[in-house]
N, C-alpha and C positions, 0 to 999 in steps of 0.2 A: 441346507442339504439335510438330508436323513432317510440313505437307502439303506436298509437293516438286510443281508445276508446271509440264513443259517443254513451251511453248508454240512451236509451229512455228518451230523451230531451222533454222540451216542453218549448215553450216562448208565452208569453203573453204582453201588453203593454196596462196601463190606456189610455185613450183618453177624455179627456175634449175640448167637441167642445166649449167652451163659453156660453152653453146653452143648456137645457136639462141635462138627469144623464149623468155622466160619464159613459162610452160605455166601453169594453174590446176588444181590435185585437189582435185576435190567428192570430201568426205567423206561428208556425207547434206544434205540439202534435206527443209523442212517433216518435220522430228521432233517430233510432239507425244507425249506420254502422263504421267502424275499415279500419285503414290505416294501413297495416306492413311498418315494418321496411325497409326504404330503397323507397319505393313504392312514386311514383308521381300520386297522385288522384286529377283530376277536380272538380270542382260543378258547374254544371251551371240549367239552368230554366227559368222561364219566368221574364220579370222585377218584381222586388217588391216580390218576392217567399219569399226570407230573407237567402239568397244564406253570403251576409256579413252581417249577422246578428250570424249566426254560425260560421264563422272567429271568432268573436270577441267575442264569447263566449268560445274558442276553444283560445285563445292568453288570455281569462280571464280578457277581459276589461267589461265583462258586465255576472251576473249570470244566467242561466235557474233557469225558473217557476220551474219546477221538473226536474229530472234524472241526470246525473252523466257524466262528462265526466274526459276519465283516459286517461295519458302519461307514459307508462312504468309501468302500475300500482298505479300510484299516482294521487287521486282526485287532478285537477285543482281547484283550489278556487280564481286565482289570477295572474296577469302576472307575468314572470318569465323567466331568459336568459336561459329555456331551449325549450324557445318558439321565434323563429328571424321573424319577420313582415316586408312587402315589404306593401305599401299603392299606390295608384294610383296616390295619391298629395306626390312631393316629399321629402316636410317636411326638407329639410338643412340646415345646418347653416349656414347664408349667411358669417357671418365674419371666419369661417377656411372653411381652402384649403381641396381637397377631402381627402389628408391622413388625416386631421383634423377631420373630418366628421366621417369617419368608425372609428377613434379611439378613439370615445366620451366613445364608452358603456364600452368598455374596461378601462378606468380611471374610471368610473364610479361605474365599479365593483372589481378596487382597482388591475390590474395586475400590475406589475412590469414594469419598464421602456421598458427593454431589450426586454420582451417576447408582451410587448404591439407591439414595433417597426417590430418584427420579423414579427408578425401576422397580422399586416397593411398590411406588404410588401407583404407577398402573397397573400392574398385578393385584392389588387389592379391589381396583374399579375393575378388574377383568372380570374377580371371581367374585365381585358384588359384596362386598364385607368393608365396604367410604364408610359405612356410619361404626364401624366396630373397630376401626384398626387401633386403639387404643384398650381395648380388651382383652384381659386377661383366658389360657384357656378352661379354665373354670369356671367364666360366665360365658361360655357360647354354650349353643347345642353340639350333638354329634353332625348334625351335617354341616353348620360352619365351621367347624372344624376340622371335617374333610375340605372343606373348601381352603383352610390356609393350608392344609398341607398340599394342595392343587397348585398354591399359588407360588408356594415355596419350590415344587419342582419345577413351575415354569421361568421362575425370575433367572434363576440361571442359562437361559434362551440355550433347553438342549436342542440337538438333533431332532433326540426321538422321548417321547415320554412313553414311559412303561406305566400299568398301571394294575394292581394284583387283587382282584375282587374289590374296589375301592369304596364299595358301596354295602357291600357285605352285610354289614354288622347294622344297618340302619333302618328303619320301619319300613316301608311300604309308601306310605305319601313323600313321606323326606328323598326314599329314594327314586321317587318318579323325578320330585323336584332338581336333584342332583343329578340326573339324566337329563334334562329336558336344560342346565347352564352349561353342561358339559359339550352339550351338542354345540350350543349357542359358541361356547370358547372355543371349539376346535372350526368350525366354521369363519373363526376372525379371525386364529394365527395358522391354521391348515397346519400345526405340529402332525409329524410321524407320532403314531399313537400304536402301543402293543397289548392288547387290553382282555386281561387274564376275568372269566367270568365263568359262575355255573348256571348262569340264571339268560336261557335262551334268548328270552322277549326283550333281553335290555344287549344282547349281542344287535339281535335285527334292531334295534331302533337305532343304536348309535355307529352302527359299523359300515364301513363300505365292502368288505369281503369277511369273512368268518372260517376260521377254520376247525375243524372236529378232528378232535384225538378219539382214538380205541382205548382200551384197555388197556395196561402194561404187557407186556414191553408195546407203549404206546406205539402209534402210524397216525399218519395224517390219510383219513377216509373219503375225507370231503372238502376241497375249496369252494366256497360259495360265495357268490358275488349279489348284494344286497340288491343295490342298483333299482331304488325305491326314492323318490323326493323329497326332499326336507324340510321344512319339519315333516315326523311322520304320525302317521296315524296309528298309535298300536291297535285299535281294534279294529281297520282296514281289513279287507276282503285276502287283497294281495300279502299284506304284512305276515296273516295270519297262516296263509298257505308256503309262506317261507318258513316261520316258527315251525309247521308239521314237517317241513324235509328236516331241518336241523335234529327235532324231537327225535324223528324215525330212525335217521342216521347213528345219534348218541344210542337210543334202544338196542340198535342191531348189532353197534360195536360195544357195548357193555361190557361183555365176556369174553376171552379169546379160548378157541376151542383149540 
């Protein structure tokens, strides 16, 4: 399962400038929208919209002002291994090795030797890292080592993986590369994916629907439906005329007037 429904949200945040009253900043008011099951949905927007601000409300590191958000029908109130998080910092543990690493949450949540071992081993052949998993994280790169922290969120077989810029921080070849296994993994286990991005061209290549935030107090402007074959072509005809609706969309809602 992993139907994700966020039901008319709103976030708000005190502001004490050191002076004068404390101020309130509306992030977004009444945010609804629903991922099925299976479904790879973007978010992107202009900077500061609050695009990982609903990640982490939606992983239940941080409450909404009001409204409701459900997994399968269950109010979220809190994290939980039916929610696996990719972050753009890769957060490691520098003293184990990458099978170390992916098979923290699993001890953690008390599996058995045997099935911990089994579920490492495929999660390392998932995310392509058979010849490293004895590796410490100070001899990988930065994109094998977004890949064990990939692999660490999926070993615990959530729901939905969330995933916050996860490519961010990485060059240009590395990140086409980590794009182009990502697709490959979500194509072999079809996980709910909720995939936080400012970077359009890598929304349309790996998303089946996208969605665009306004400006604070952010709104959802646009659902867009990908609905393109896969593998895709990013410098495609059609690809490209999707990436200009996304562009135009983000351009026109920059500002709220």
């Amino acid at each position: 399962m992993g139907m994700l429904h966020v039901d008319r949200i709103a976030k708000e945040y005190a502001v004490d400038h050191g002076w004068g009253p404390v101020t309130r900043l509306e992030v977004f008011r009444d945010l609804s929208f629903t991922i099925r099951n299976g479904e790879f949905v973007s978010l992107i927007g202009p900077s500061g919209c609050g695009k990982t601000t609903v990640l982490n409300l939606v992983a239940g590191l941080d409450q909404p002002s009001a409204g409701q958000i459900y997994l399968d029908g269950k109010q979220v109130t809190g994290p939980g291994p039916d929610r696996g998080t990719v972050f753009q910092e890769f957060a490691l543990f520098p003293w184990l090795p990458v099978a170390g690493n992916i098979e923290f949450g699993l001890k953690s949540m008390g599996v058995i030797e045997s099935e911990r071992k089994r579920r490492v081993a495929d999660c390392i052949e998932l995310v392509g890292l058979s010849d490293f998993c004895n590796y410490y994280p100070n001899r990988l790169s930065g994109g094998m080592q977004q890949r064990v922290g990939i692999g660490r969120a999926l070993v615990i077989d959530p729901a939905v993986l969330l995933m916050d810029e996860p490519f961010g921080s990485l060059d240009a070849q590395t990140r086409d590369a980590l794009q182009n296994s990502l697709s490959e993994i979500w194509l072999r286990t079809h996980k709910t994916v909720l995939f936080i991005t400012h970077d359009v061209r890598e929304a349309v290549y790996l998303s089946d629907r996208v969605l665009v935030l306004s400006a604070r107090p952010a709104e959802i402007v646009l659902d867009l439906a990908v609905g393109l074959p896969r593998p895709r072509d990013r410098y495609g005809r059609e690809f490209q005329e999707i990436e200009a609706i996304l562009e135009s969309s983000i351009g026109q809602n920059s500002v709220k007037v």
